[in-house]
C-alpha positions, 0 to 999 in steps of 0.5 A, spaced: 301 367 309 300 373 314 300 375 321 297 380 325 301 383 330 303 387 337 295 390 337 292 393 343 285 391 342 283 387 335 276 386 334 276 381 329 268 379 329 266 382 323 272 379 319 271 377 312 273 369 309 276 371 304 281 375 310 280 370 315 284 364 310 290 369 310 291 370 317 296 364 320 298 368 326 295 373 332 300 374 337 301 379 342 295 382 343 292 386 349 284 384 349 282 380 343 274 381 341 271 375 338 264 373 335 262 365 334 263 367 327 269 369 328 272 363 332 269 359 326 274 363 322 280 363 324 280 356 328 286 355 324 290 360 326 295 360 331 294 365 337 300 367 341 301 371 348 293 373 348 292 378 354 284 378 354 279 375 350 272 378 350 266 375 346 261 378 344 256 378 339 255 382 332 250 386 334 253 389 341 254 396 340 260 399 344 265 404 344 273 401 343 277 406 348 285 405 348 289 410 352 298 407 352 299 413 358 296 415 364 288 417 364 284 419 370 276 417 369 272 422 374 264 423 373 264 428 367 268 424 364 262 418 365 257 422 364 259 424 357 260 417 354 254 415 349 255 408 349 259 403 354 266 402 353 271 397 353 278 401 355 284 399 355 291 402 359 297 402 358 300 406 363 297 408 369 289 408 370 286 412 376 278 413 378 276 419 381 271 419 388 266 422 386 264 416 382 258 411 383 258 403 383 251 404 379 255 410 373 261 405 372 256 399 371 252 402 365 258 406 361 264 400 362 263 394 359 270 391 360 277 393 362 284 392 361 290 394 365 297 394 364 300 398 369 296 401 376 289 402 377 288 406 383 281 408 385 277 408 391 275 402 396 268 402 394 269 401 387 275 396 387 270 390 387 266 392 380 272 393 377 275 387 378 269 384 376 269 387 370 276 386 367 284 384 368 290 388 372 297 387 370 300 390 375 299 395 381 293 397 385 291 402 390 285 403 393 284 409 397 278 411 402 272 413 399 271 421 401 278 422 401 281 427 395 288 422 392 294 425 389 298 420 385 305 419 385 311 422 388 308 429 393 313 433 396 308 437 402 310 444 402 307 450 406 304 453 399 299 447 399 297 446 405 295 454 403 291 453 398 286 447 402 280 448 404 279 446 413 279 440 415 281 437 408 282 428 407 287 427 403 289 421 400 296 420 397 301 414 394 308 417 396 308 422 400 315 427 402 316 431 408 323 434 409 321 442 409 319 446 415 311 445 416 306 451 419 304 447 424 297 452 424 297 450 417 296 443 418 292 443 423 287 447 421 286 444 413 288 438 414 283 432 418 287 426 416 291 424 411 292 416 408 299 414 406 298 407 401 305 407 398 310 410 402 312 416 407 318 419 406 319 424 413 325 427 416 325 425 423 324 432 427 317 432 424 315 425 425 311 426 432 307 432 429 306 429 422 304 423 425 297 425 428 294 426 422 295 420 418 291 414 418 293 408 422 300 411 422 304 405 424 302 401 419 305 405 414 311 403 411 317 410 411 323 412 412 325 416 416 331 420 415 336 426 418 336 432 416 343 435 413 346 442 415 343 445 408 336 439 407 334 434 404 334 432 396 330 426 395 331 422 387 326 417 385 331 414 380 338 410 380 343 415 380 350 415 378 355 420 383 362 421 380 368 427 381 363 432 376 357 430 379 358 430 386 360 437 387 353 439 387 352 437 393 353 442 399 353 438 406 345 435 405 342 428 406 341 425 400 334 420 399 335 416 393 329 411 391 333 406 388 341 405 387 347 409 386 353 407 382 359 411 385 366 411 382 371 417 384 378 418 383 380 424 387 380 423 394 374 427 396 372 429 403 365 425 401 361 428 407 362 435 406 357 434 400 353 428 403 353 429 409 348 422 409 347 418 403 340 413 404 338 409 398 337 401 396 343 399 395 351 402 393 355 399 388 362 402 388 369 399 389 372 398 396 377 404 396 370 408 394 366 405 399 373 406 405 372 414 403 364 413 404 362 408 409 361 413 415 356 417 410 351 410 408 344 409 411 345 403 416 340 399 412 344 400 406 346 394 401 353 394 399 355 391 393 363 391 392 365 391 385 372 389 384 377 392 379 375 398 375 368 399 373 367 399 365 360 402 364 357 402 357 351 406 356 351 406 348 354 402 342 361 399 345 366 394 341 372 391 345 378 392 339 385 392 343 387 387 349 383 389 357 390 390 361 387 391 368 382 388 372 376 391 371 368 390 372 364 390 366 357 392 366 352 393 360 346 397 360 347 398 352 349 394 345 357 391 347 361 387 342 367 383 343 371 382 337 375 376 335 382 381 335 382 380 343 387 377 347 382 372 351 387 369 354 388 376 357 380 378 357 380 371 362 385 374 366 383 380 368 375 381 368 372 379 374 365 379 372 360 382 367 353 384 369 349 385 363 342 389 362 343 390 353 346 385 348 351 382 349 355 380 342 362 375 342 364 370 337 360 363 337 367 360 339 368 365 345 361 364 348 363 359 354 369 363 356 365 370 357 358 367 359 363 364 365 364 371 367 358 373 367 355 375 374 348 377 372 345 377 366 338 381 365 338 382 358 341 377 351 349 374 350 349 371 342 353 370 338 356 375 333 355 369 327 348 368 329 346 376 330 348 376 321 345 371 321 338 373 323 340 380 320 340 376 312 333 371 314 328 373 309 322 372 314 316 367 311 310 371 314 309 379 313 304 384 317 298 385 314 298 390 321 302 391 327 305 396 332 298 399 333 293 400 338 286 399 336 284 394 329 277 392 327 277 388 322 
């Protein structure tokens, strides 16, 4: 008995009987291609977690394209294929404007994406049409140039513009002085899909050259004695990494875990601290507040934060209050004094895998605030450890399988 597994694209409509009668299992399987013949086959095999399927006779001549990271389709690209494609992304898939709705049609026969797709409105609807998106999608107007991700405009970009250029951008940042000859000169009009980020002062100059300004979701900001820094990740700030900051306004797309010790003038680094959401103490957030961005989530943790980013076993007793937060593997051993561990944790936020033993589960599982990843028990991790599975893989972990 055997099983296929975590397979981008399976074509299976070439499969043989004596194949097919081995296979008990498909599972996890971004596209899968199918034939009559085929079906017929495997009508007694379990399929589990299909993302999409496709029929198609045997006789139908495509290409099988998987990309598992970001790739942008343009006209060239198109042009050169030989045969229609199925294209499967995993990641982030971007269609260029000088792409026609006749061109797609004939070289793209079906399309798969897991993550974002981003291209222009006229050709959103054939796309659609013609395959499933997981996730995002941006769509940008038609004779605009667009510029994914995060972009910081600067005066060197703005330099190297032709005049009256249209530009279409996901994120857009403004937190640096802008020539304004240079702006109005090599800029026409600009669309903002995602989010702008700008420093109050320039708001009224900046906003005559993008589209349906007030629609626009942003963020306006102060500017700090010594700028702006702009971080599109969670962060964690404590006595070390504080110091890098010398009197700035401090962006972060995300959240930010502070812990200090020492009684830190705050301001004099960050001067302004905007974010999604704070997580620290009471007595750190006493040394911030004046610091924060008025729409700032607060979330108060109480006791000493006990982070765990890798392998972590608990061994000896938790003498202290503490907040216990998991982004790794912890282990609570049998040794602990639950008692104590009752009287002094005052909640666990898990993002790993939590391991206690089987008769301690309920007394850690009611201090758990939030759990975003896996509690078991220490028995039943050995357990799965020295399970001989019945099935083995005849493949697995790959991106394309015919078969």
């Amino acid at each position: 008995m055997s099983e296929i597994v975590n397979i981008g694209i399976l074509d299976t409509r070439d499969i043989k009987e004596n194949l097919a009668k081995q296979i008990t299992s498909i599972a996890n399987i971004g596209l899968l291609i199918e034939s009559d013949e085929s079906q017929a086959l495997l009508k007694d095999c379990e399929k589990v977690n299909i993302s999409s399927n496709l029929k198609l006779s045997n006789d139908v001549d495509l290409d099988l394209i998987s990309e598992n990271a970001s790739i942008k389709i343009d006209r060239d690209y198109l042009e050169g294929l030989l045969k229609p494609i199925v294209l499967v992304v995993n990641g982030s898939l971007t269609f260029d404007n000088n792409i026609d709705n006749k061109l797609l049609d004939e070289k793209i026969y079906k399309i798969l994406v897991n993550g974002k797709l981003t291209c222009t409105k006229k050709l959103a609807g054939i796309i659609q049409s013609k395959g499933i998106v997981n996730g995002k999608t941006i769509r940008f107007n038609n004779d605009y140039k667009f510029i994914g991700n995060t972009f910081n405009l600067t005066n060197n970009f703005l330099k190297c513009l032709q005049p009256n250029s249209k530009l279409a951008f996901e994120k857009l940042i403004i937190t640096k002085d802008i020539d304004i000859d240079l702006l109005k000169k090599n800029i026409q009009d600009m669309q903002v899909l995602d989010k702008l980020i700008i420093v109050d002062k320039f708001e009224e100059i900046v906003s005559e050259y993008i589209s349906n300004y007030y629609e626009v979701e942003k963020a306006l900001i102060p500017d700090g004695t010594n700028g702006v820094k702009y971080i599109d990740d969670n962060i964690n700030i404590d006595d070390g990494s504080i110091k890098k900051y010398n009197q700035i306004t401090l962006y972060v797309d995300g959240n930010v875990e502070i812990s200090l010790k020492d009684n830190i003038e705050f301001g004099k680094h960050i001067e302004y601290l905007i974010c999604d959401k704070v997580i620290c103490s009471q007595e750190v957030f006493e040394m911030i507040k004046d610091n924060l961005g008025r729409d700032v989530e607060v979330e108060i943790l109480n006791g000493k934060l006990m982070l765990n980013r890798g392998n972590m076993t608990f061994t000896g007793n938790i003498e202290e209050r503490v907040t216990i937060k998991n982004k790794g593997r912890l282990v609570f051993d049998e040794s602990i004094d639950y008692d104590k561990f009752n009287k002094n944790v005052e909640s666990i936020i898990n993002y790993g895998l939590i391991l206690v033993p089987e008769d301690k589960l309920d007394i850690v599982e009611k201090k758990v605030k939030g759990n975003y990843g896996k509690i078991s028990s220490l028995e039943e991790s050995e357990r799965n450890k020295q399970q001989k599975p019945d099935e083995k893989s005849i493949y697995g972990n790959m991106m394309v399988v015919k078969l």
